[in-house]
N, CA, C and O of each residue as an XYZ file, in Angstrom:
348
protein
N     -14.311     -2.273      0.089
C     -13.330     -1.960      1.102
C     -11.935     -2.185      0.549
O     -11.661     -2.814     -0.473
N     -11.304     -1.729      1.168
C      -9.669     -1.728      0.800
C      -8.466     -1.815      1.902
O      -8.333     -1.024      2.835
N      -7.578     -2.971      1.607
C      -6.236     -2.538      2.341
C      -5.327     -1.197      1.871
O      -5.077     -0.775      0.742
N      -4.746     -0.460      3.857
C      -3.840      0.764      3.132
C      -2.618      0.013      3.778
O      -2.486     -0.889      4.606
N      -1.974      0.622      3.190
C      -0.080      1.345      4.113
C      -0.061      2.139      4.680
O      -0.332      3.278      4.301
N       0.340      1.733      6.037
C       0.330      2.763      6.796
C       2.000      3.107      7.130
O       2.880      2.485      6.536
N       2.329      4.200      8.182
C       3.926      4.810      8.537
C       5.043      3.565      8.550
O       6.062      3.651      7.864
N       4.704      2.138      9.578
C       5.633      1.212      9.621
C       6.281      0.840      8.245
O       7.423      0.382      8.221
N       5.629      1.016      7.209
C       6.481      0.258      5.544
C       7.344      1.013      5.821
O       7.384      2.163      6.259
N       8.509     -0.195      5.343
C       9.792     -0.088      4.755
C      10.068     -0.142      3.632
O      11.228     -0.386      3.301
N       8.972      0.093      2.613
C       9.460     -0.707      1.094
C      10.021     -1.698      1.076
O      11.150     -1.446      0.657
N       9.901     -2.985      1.336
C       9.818     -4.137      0.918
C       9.371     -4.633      0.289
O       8.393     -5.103      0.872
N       9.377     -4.952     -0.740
C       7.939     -5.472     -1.494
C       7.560     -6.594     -1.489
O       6.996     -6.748     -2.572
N       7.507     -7.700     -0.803
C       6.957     -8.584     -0.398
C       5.628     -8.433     -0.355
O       5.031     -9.506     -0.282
N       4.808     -7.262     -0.378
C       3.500     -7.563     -0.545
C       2.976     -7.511     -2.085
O       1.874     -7.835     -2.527
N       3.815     -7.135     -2.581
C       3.926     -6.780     -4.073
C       3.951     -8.256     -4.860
O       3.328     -8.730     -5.810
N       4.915     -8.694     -4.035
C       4.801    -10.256     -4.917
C       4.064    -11.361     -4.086
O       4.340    -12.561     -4.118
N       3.103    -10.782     -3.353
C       1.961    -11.700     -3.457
C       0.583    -10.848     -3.916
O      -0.402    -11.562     -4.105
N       0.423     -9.559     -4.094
C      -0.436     -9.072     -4.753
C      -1.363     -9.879     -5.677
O      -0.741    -10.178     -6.697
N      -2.722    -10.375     -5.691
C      -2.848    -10.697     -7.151
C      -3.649     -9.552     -8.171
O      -3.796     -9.636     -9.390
N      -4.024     -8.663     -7.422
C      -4.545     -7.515     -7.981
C      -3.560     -6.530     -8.687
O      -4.058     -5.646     -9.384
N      -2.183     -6.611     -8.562
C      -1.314     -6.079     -8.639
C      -2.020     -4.479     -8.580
O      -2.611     -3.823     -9.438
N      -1.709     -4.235     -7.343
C      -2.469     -2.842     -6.494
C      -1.346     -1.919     -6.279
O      -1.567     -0.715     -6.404
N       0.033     -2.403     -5.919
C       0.073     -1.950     -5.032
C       1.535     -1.346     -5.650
O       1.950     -2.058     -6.565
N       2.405     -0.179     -5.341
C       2.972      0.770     -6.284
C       3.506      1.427     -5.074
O       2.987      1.738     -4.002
N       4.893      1.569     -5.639
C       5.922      1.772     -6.453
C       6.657      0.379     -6.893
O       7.359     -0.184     -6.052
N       6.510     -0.174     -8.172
C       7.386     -1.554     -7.840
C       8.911     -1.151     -8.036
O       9.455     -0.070     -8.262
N       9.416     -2.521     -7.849
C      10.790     -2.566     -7.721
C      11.619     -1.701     -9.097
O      12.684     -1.087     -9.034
N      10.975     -1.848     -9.968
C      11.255     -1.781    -11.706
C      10.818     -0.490    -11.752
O      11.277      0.084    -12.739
N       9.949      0.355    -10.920
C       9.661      1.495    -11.496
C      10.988      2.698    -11.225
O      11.782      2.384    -10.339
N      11.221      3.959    -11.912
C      12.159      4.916    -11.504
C      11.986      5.251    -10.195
O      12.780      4.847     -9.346
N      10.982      5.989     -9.899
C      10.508      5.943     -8.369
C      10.399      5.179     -7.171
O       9.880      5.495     -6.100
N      11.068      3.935     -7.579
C      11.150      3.062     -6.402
C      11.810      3.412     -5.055
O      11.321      3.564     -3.935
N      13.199      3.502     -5.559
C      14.530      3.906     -4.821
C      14.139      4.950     -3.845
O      14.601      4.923     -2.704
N      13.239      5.951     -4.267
C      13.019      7.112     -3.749
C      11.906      7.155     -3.033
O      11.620      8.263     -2.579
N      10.970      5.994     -2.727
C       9.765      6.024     -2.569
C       9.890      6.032     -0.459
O      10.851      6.142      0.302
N       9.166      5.946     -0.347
C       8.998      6.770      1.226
C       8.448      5.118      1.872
O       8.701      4.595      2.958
N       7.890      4.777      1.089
C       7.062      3.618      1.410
C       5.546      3.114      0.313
O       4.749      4.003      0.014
N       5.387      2.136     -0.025
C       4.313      1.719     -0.648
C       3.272      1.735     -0.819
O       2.775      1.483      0.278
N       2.388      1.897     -1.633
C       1.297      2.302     -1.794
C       0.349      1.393     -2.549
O       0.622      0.840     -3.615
N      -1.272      1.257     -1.607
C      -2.303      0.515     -2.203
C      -3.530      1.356     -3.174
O      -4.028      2.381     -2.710
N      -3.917      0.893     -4.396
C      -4.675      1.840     -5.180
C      -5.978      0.989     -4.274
O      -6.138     -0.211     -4.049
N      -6.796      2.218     -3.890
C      -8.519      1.765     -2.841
C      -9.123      0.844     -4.456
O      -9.701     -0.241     -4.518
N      -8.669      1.873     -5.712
C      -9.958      1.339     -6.683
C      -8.889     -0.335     -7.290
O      -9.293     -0.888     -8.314
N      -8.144     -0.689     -6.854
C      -7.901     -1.594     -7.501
C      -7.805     -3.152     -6.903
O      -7.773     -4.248     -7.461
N      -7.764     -2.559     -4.934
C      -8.120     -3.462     -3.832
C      -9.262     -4.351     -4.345
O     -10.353     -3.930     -4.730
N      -8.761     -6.000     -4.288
C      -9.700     -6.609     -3.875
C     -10.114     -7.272     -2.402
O     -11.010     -8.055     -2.087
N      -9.134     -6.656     -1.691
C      -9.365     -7.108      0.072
C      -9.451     -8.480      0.442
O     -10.273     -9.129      1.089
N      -7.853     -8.884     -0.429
C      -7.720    -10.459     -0.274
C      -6.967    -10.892      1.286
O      -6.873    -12.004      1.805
N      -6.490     -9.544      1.778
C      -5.693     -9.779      2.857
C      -3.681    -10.220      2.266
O      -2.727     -9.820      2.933
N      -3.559    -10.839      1.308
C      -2.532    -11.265      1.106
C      -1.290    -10.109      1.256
O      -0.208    -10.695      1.258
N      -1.176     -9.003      1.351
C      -0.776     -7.904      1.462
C      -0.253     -7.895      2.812
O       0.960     -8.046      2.958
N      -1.209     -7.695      4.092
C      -0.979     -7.784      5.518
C      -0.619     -9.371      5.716
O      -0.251     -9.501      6.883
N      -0.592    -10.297      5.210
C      -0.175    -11.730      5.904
C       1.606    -11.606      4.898
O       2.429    -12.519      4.827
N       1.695    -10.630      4.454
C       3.349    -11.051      3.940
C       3.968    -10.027      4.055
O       5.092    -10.057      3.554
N       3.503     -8.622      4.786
C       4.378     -7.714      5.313
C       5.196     -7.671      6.510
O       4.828     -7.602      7.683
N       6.439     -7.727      5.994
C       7.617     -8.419      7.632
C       7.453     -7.142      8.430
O       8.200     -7.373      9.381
N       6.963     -5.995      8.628
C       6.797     -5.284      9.421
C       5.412     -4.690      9.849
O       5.342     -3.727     10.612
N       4.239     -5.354      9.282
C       2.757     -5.161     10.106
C       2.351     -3.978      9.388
O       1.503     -3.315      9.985
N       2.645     -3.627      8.510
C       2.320     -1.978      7.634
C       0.988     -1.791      6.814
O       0.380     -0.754      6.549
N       0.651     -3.398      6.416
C      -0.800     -2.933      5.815
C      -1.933     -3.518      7.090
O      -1.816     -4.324      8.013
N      -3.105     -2.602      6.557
C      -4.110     -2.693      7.469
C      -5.588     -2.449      6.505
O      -6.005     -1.641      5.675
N      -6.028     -3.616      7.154
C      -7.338     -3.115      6.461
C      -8.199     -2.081      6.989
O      -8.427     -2.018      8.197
N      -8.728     -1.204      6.095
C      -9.423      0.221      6.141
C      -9.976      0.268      7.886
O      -9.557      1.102      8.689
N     -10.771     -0.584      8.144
C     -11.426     -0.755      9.075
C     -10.889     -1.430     10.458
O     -11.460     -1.715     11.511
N      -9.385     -1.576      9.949
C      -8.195     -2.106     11.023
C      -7.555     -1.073     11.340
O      -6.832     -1.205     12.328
N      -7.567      0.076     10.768
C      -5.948      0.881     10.434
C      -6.330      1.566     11.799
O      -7.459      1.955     12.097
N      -4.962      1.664     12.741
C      -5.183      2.192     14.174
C      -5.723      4.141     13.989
O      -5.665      4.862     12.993
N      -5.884      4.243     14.461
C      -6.725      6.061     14.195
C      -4.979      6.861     14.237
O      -4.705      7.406     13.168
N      -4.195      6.927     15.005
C      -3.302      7.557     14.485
C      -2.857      7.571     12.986
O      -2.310      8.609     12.613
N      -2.989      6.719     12.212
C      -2.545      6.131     10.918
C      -3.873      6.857      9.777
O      -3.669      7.185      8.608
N      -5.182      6.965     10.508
C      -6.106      7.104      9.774
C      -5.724      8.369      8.331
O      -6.458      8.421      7.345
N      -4.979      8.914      8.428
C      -4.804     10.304      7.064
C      -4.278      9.179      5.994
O      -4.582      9.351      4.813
N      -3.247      7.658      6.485
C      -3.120      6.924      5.408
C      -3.918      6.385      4.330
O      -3.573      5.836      3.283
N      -5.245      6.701      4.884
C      -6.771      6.107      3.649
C      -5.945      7.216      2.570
O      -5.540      6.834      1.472
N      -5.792      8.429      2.991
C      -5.988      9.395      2.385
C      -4.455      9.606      1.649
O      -4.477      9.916      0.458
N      -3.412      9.484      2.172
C      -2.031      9.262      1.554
C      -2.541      8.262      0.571
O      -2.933      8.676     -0.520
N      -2.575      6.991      0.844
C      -2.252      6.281     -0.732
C      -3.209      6.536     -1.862
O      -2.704      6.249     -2.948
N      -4.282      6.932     -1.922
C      -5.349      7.372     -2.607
C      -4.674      8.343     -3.471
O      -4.380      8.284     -4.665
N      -4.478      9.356     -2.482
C      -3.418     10.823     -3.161
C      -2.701     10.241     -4.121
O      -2.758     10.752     -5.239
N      -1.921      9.129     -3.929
C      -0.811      8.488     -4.740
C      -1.388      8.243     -5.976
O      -1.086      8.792     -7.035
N      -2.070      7.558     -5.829
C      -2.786      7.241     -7.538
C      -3.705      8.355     -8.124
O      -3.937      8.257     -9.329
N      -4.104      9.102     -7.642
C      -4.366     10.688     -7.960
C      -3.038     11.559     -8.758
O      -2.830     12.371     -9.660
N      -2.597     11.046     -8.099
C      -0.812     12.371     -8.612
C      -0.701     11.242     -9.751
O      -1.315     11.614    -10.751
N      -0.180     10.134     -9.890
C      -0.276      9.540    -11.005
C      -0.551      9.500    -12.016
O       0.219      9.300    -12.956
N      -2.164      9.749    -12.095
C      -3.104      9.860    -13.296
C      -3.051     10.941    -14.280
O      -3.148     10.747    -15.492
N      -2.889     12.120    -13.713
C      -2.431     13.651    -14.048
C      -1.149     13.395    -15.041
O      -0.529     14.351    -15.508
């Protein structure tokens, strides 16, 4: 299982620096930060520690099986993300 991001991120990265999987992308350091829409969790790199949702100041991650059904295409947004990546 995996935590996503859902619409509420602000790019903050506060979940970033408690990551220990370091999952979670665009960091601060990358070119694409500045520009980023909001943050993104890799599913294959989740270890579903929770630490992600207990340090987001605006409630944005959710675990897979939390994420409210309006939000549900987000499984599918951050996934995409590390897809476009790899290419």
């Amino acid at each position: 299982m995996t935590y996503v991001i859902a619409a509420p991120c602000i790019a903050d990265y506060s979940c970033i620096e408690v990551c220990p999987a370091d999952c979670i992308s665009p960091r601060p350091d990358d070119p694409d930060f500045d520009k980023a829409e909001q943050l993104y969790i890799d599913p294959r790199q989740c270890i579903d520690c929770n630490a992600c949702m207990e340090a987001c100041p605006v409630s944005a991650a959710f675990h897979e099986w939390d994420l409210p059904e309006k939000w549900n295409n987000y499984l599918t947004v951050n996934a995409d993300y590390y897809e476009r990546s790899l290419r």
